[in-house]
N, C-alpha and C positions, 0 to 999 in steps of 0.2 A: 521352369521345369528343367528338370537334367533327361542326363540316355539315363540313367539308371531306374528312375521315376515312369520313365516311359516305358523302360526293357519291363518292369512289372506289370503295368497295366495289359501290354500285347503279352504276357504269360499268361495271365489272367482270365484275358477275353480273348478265351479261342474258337473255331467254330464244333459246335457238336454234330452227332448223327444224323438230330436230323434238322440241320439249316439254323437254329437256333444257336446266342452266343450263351455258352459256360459261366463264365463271368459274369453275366448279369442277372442267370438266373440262381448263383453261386448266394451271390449277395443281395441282391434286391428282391429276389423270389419275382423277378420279370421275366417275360418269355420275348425275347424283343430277338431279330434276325440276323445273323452275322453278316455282315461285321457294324456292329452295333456303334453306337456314335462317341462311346470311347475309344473301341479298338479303329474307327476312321478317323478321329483327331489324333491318335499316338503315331499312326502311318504317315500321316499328314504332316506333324512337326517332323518328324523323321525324313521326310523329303526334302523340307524346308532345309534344315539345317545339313543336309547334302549340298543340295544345292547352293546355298550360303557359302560352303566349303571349297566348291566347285569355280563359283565366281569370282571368289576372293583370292584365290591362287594359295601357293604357298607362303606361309608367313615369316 
């Protein structure tokens, strides 16, 4: 995956009015809860590769 792959999915699935993610009822016609288990693995690699960045210092 790239940030650009990612930066879309977290546009995508965002949280609505009411507690429900956008995203997945955008596309799936699913009513599932923010932050729905894409928009928590896009945050998730997002960390990861902070943190990656973090440890490894400047290169």
């Amino acid at each position: 995956m790239t940030e650009l792959q990612v930066q879309q999915i977290l546009s995508a699935h965002l949280p609505g009015v009411d507690g429900l993610c956008t995203g997945c009822r955008w596309w799936w016609a699913r009513l599932a809860p923010y932050p729905c288990y894409q928009a928590d693995w896009a945050c998730r690699w997002r960390a990861r590769v902070g943190t990656r960045r973090f440890l490894d210092g400047p290169a």
